[in-house]
C-alpha positions, 0 to 999 in steps of 0.5 A: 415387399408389397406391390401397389395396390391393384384394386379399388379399396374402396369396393373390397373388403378391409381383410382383403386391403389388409392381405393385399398390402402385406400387414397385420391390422393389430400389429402394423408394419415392422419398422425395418418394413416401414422404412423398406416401403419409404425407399420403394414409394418416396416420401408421402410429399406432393411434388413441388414445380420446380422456382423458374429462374429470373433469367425466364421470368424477365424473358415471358416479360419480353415476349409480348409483341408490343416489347419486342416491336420496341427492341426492334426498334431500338435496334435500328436506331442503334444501327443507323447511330452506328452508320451515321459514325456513332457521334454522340450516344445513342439517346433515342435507343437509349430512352426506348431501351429504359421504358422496357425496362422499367415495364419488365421491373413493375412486372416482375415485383408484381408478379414475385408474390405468385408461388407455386400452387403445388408447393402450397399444397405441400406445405399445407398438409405437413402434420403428424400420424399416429401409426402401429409399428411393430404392435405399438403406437407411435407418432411419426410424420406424415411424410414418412407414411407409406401404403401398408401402415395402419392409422389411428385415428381420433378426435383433432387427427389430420388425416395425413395419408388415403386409407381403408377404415378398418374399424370405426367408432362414431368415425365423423370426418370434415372433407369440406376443403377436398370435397366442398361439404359443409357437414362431416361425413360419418364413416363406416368400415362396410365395403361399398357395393359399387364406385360412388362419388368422392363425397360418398366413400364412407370407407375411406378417409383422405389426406388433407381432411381431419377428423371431427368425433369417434375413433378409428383404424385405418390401413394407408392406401395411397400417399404422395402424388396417388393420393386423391390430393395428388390428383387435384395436384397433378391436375393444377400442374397441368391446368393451363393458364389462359392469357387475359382479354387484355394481355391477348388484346394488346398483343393484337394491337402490338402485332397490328402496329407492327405490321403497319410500321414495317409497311409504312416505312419500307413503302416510304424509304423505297419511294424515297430511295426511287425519287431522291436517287440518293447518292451518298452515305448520308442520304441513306443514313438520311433514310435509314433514320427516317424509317426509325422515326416513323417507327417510333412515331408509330409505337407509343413506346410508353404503352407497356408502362403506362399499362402497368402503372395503370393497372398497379394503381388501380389494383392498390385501389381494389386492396383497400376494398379487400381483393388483393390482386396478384397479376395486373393483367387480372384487374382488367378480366374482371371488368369483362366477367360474364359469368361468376362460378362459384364455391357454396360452402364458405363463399355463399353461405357461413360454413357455419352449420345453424338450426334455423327451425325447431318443430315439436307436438304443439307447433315449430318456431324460426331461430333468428341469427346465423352463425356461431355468434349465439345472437337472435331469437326463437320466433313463433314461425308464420307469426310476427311474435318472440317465443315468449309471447306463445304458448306455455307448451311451445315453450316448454317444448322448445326448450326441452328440444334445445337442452337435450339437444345441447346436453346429449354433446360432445362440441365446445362453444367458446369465444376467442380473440373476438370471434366465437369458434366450435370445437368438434362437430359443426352440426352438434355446435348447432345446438350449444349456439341455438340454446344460447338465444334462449334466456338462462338455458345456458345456465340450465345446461351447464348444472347437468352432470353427464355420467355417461354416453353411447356414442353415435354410430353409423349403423344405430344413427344416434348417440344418447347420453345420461346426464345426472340433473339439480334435483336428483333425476337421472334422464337419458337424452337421445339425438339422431336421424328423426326415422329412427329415433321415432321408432324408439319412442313411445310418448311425445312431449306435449306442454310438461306431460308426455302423451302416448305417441299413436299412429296418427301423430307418428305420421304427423311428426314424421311429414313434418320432418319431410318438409323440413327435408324438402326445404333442405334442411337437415334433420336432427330428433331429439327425445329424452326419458327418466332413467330408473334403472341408473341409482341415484348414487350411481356416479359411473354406469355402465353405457348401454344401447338398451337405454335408449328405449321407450323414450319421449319424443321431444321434436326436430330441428332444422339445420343448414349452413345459412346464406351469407347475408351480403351475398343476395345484395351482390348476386342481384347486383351481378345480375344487374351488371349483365354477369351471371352467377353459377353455384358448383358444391359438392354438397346434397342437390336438394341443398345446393337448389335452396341455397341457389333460390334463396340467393337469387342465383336459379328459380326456385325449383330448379334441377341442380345437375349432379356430377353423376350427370355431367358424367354421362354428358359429351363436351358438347352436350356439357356446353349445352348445360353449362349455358342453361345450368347455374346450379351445379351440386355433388361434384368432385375437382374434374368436374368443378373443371371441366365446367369452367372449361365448357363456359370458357368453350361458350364464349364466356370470360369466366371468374371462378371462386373458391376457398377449398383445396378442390377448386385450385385446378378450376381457379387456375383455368380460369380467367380469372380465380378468386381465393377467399382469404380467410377461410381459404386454403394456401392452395386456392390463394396461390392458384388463384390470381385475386384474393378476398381479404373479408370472404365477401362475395360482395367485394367481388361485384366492386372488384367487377365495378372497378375492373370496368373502370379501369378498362374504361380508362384503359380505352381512354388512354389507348385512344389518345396514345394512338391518336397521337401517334397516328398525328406523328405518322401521318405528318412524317408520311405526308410530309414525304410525299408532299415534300414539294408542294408544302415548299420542303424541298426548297427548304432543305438545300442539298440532301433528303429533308424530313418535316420533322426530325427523330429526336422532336418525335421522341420529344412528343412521345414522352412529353406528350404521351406519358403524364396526360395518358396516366392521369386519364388512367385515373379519370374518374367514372363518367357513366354507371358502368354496372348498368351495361353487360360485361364486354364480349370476349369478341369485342375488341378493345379498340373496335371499329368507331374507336379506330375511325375516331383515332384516324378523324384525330390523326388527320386533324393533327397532321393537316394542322401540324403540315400547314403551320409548315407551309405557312411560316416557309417560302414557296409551297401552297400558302404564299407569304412565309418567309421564315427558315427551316428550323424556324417553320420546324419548330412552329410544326413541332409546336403545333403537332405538340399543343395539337396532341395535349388538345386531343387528351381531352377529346380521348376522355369518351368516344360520344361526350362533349370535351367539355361535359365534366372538363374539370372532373380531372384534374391530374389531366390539367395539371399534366397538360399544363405539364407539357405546354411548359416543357414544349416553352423550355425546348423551344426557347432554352438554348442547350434544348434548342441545339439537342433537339433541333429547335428555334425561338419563336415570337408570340404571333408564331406561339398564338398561331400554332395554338389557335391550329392545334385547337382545331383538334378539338373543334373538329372532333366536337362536331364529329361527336355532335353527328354520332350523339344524334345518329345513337338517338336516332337508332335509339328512336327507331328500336322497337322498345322505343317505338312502343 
């Protein structure tokens, strides 16, 4: 039995693989070997992350802080229920409990489309091989491949295993979705010299590629997990995933809050505890509940849903413009991108290879139009004039360059299901689309009959075929690598004639192929000639190498994989935004750089770093690039990693891009990873947590505007919760400790009294709370939130100005709620009241109510007027409305009346706690008007300004 392979195939001969793994290239490994090896090394599967059970899943949705604060909570006033002799049922952890758990439902249906990337990549690459076996040919799946067998290899094949070629005819193979180049990469059974890059392993083909022309043996390396696709495997199984700005801001604000309720209510119980005296079980029950409803008024029980269905909202709003979201929390890390990394092929540019310039003896003409849809036309280049208006030798020239081109072939061009596809190799496509953009050339291709053809080999870098013509001639028509094909030719073609090809014009034609080369182009010759030595009869010769002599030099094209057209728009619109795009390819660095200038992404002229290079660099010194470089070219899967990493360690808040199997472990680390999904792999679109419904880069930067949104409105609504419950806080706090001066004290009789009790408090949390802080989840754009940069990642989603507005508000409401108290009791401060206690509590309640649907108004920005756009929501007015009715039924319905402790109040009471709740806005407006004139005082003072 054979032993792993203990040398790298890719630098050791194919003789030496062979003799190493035990098997005979002509005959292939006996089935009894076969199946002995299958034992030994496994199926060729990549290995699969084991489901996690529901019971986990619902457990990550109860390990946030603010949840737990919640069920701790719940906790107390389960217990506090129990020592007040459990009369009743428990409402207010009854209600706590069911907000949880309504959050950990929207969580979990979110979040159950998220397969496991690894399994993906598993069912991605199920096919079938064809293997030797025991001297024949046989089909059997990839999965039961095993290092030893021998593949073959043909036009169509999925590569199903890592293999050393044996032997190759024409081998061309696409590695686009494990390496990120557009073209196939021709191979070769030659032995490199030394370790090489993955995109430059001629002799060796990979698992998960397919081969797009010639045939080939090769001898299976590597299956399963040791495969270079079990490597990006094992790398995204082992790719953390970050939480989000978001996740990791709410969970501060849940710690923080936390902490503040504990001190609040331990200082508050032992200052009753020590003054009171409390001699009964009730007095300590008394303060037991008063430490639950300080807890309760100081979470906003409703945060953790009200985010969710926020954020779900919104992330239905991105799927009808095309980025499907996969994870809440991802909605809002859009909004703070500061950096794009980006896939080139397929993402920037069409992945579809177009001739875009044709240059001949008499001059070179621009083909308009990218793509395989076979629209536009050939155009003089440097001149505003169709080919039709050029010289008759251009044209000639033109068109003999794109028949030959097209004629000497082997792709097919045909249009399905709306949509024009290639079959075989995407640079020979080329040809067949740009011939098509000439009137009746098309026609003129398909009369030629090919009689025969010498296929295109590494080693002679050239294919030529012999294509029988309508009037009898026979011509052999030659395309490959311009050096070389220059070197068999002897006239070029000038008008109809062929001129005799001197030094002089072969120097000329040949700088002409370096300028195409140094504009990345990549480079096709075509040349042609009459073949006399096939009879006029002769249906079948004999191809032969020698053909392809003395031949007529006909011209060059360029060729690239063009820009999509919407990506410059959006790129610029990025740059705008503050977010910076980065390109990561594994294409050519002279490609990689033109496609980036042409994009606006990098100067034109700038270096684009090689994975050679990011080789040689320490993690600091990649740090130091990654701040600089946005163009990122020959690059394999760690790299593509390690770069996003080093933005992450920057201090950026990265998004990542891609559709190939080699960007899934770098869309993962990310902070947030885009999938195309069109031409995206199942492997990118699981790893990732958005999806591109359209491969629009463009619908990237609107995912960005709404994400910004969204965050806004997330600020919004964190505002106005938490001024709220600071109000609630701060009335319970001060009620306590002025509970004499405000004539409490008096009031209450025998026992512990509290200015409000723990079920009017729940009260306002979900009435209040609830409707007014989803509808400003909704508020529509106030400011152009593309004409700021991406927040920084130490940028707090409630900074200081925030908290200082959130405590003007919460002092506000507990001064206005406190005094509506003290006016309507006897005794206190204010002199007169002459109502009793339920009646004064519910004119507080009231107040602190009406005091907070005021606020919801001032929460919509932290610098404008209440008033500016006050009628642009209107789910806040209806929300609002919402609430003062429901405050009117439990203030004066009877069965409310007795649940939550309330009295009937008069219209004078009614009017008076109205015209004491506005004060919230009134005070807040003034506060506004300060800081507005403060912001253009500063803004006056800067020196932009002063210029």
């Amino acid at each position: 039995m054979a032993a792993a392979l203990d040398l790298d195939p890719a630098l050791a001969d194919a003789g030496e693989v062979a003799r190493r793994l035990g098997v005979d290239p002509e005959r292939g490994l006996t089935a009894d070997e076969a199946a002995s090896r299958l034992a030994e090394h496994g199926p060729n599967e990549l290995r699969g992350t084991p489901p996690v059970p529901l019971w986990r899943r619902v457990l990550t949705q109860l390990r946030d802080p603010l949840v737990v604060l919640l069920l701790v909570a719940a906790a107390v006033s389960v217990v506090a229920w129990v020592v007040e002799g459990a009369e009743g049922i428990p409402v207010d952890a009854i209600v706590v409990l069911a907000v949880i758990a309504f959050n950990v439902v929207i969580g979990l249906v979110q979040e159950s489309r998220a397969a496991d990337a690894v399994a993906a990549l598993a069912v991605m690459t199920r096919a079938q091989s064809t293997v030797l076996r025991d001297g024949e040919l046989a089909t059997v799946p990839a999965a039961e491949l095993v290092p030893g067998d021998v593949l073959q290899l043909a036009e169509g094949d999925q590569v199903g295993a890592d293999a050393r070629l044996a032997r190759g005819a024409s081998l061309r193979v696409t590695e686009a979705s494990l390496t990120g180049e557009s073209a196939p990469v021709g191979k070769d059974p030659e032995a490199l010299p030394g370790v090489v890059p993955l995109g430059d392993r001629t002799d060796m083909v990979f698992r998960g590629t397919a081969v797009t022309g010639g045939t080939g043996r090769a001898i299976v390396t590597a299956t399963g997990m040791s495969t270079e696709m079990g490597a990006i495997a094992t790398m995204l199984d082992e790719t953390k995933e970050e939480a989000t700005p978001l996740q990791r801001e709410i969970s501060r604000v849940g710690s923080l809050l936390g902490r503040i309720v504990v001190g609040i209510a331990i200082v508050i119980m032992l200052t009753i505890a020590i003054v009171e005296t409390p001699t009964r079980a009730s007095d300590w029950v008394t303060i037991l509940l008063l430490g639950v409803s300080l807890a309760v008024a100081a979470v906003p029980e409703g945060l953790p849903a009200i985010l969710s269905v926020v954020l779900a909202l919104g992330v239905q709003r991105m799927a009808k413009r095309n980025a499907v979201v996969k994870r809440l929390s991802s909605v809002e890390t859009l909004g703070s991108a500061s950096v794009i990394c980006t896939d080139k092929t397929g993402t920037l540019t069409q992945n579809e290879m177009t001739i875009r310039r044709i240059v001949t003896a008499s001059g070179s003409v621009d083909v308009t139009g990218v793509g395989y849809a076979p629209d536009g036309e050939a155009r003089v280049a440097g001149q505003d004039a169709a080919l039709d208006e050029a010289s008759p030798a251009l044209r000639t020239e033109v068109r003999a360059v794109l028949g030959a081109g097209s004629l000497a072939n082997d792709a097919q061009l045909a249009r399905r299901d709306g949509r024009w596809e290639i079959t075989g190799d995407p640079t020979e496509a080329a040809f067949l689309v740009a011939g098509r953009k000439l009137p009746g050339l098309d026609d003129e291709v398909r009369a030629a009959r090919r009689l025969a053809e010498v296929p295109f080999s590494s080693e002679r870098k050239m294919m030529s075929t012999a294509h029988r013509q309508p009037d009898g001639r026979t011509l052999i028509l030659a395309k490959g690598a311009p050096d070389v094909l220059l070197e068999r030719c002897t006239h070029v073609l000038v008008g109809d004639d062929a001129a005799p090809l001197d030094d002089e014009t072969r120097a000329r034609l040949l700088d002409a192929v370096e300028t195409l080369s140094a504009d990345a182009f990549r480079t096709l010759g075509v040349a042609a000639r009459v073949a006399t030595e096939i009879g006029p009869d002769e249906t079948e010769p004999d191809a032969d190498e020698a053909w392809e002599r003395d031949l007529v030099y006909l011209g060059v094209v360029g060729i690239i994989d063009p820009p999509r057209t919407e990506a410059k728009t959006a790129i610029a619109r990025a740059h705008d935004a503050g977010v910076r795009v980065v390109m990561i390819t594994g294409d050519h660095p002279t490609t990689a750089a033109r496609i980036a200038a042409d994009l606006g992404i990098a100067p034109a002229g700038s270096h684009a770093v090689t994975g050679r290079e990011l080789d040689a660099l320490s993690e600091q010194e990649l740090i130091a690039v990654a701040r600089r470089s946005s163009v990122y070219a020959r690059v394999a899967p760690e790299h593509k990693l390690r770069i996003v990493d080093a933005l992450q360690a920057d201090g950026q808040t990265v998004a990542m891009t891609g559709d190939g199997v080699n960007d899934a472990p770098a869309l993962k680390s990310a902070d947030i990873g885009i999938a195309m999904g069109i031409t995206g792999t199942e492997v990118t679109k699981e790893a990732a947590k958005m999806v591109l419904a359209d491969d629009d880069f463009a619908t990237i930067v609107r995912a960005v505007h709404e994400g910004r949104v969204i965050f806004d409105n997330i600020r919004k609504f964190l505002r106005y919760l938490l001024c709220s419950n600071m109000g609630e806080v701060l009335t319970m706090f001060f009620g306590v400790v002025l509970v004499g001066v405000i004539g409490l004290s008096e009031a209450g009789g025998e026992g512990i009294v509290v200015p409000l009790l723990a079920t009017q408090i729940l009260w306002i949390n979900l009435v209040t709370d609830t409707a007014p802080a989803l509808a400003m989840g909704v508020d529509p754009e106030g400011d152009d939130v593309m004409a700021r940069p991406p927040r920084g990642p130490r940028e707090r989603v409630i900074d200081g100005a925030m908290w200082a507005g959130i405590a003007s508000t919460g002092i506000t409401l507990a001064a206005a709620t406190l005094f509506a108290m003290d006016l309507w009791l006897p005794g206190g401060l204010i002199p007169g009241g002459q109502d009793s206690l339920e009646v004064a509590r519910t004119a507080a309640f009231t107040t602190l109510v009406l005091g907070n649907l005021f606020a919801a108004f001032n929460a919509r920005s932290a610098t404008s007027s209440a008033f500016r756009g006050l009628f642009a929501n209107r789910r806040l007015w209806a929300a609002v409305a919402l609430g003062a009715a429901l405050q009117v039924a439990v203030v004066h319905v009877p069965p409310l009346q007795v649940a939550f402790g309330t009295a009937a109040l008069d219209a004078w009471h009614w009017a008076v706690a109205v015209a004491l709740a506005s004060a919230v806005l009134w005070v807040e407006e003034v506060r506004k008007v300060i800081i507005r004139a403060r912001l253009r005082r500063r803004s006056a003072e800067t020196p932009a300004a002063r210029a």
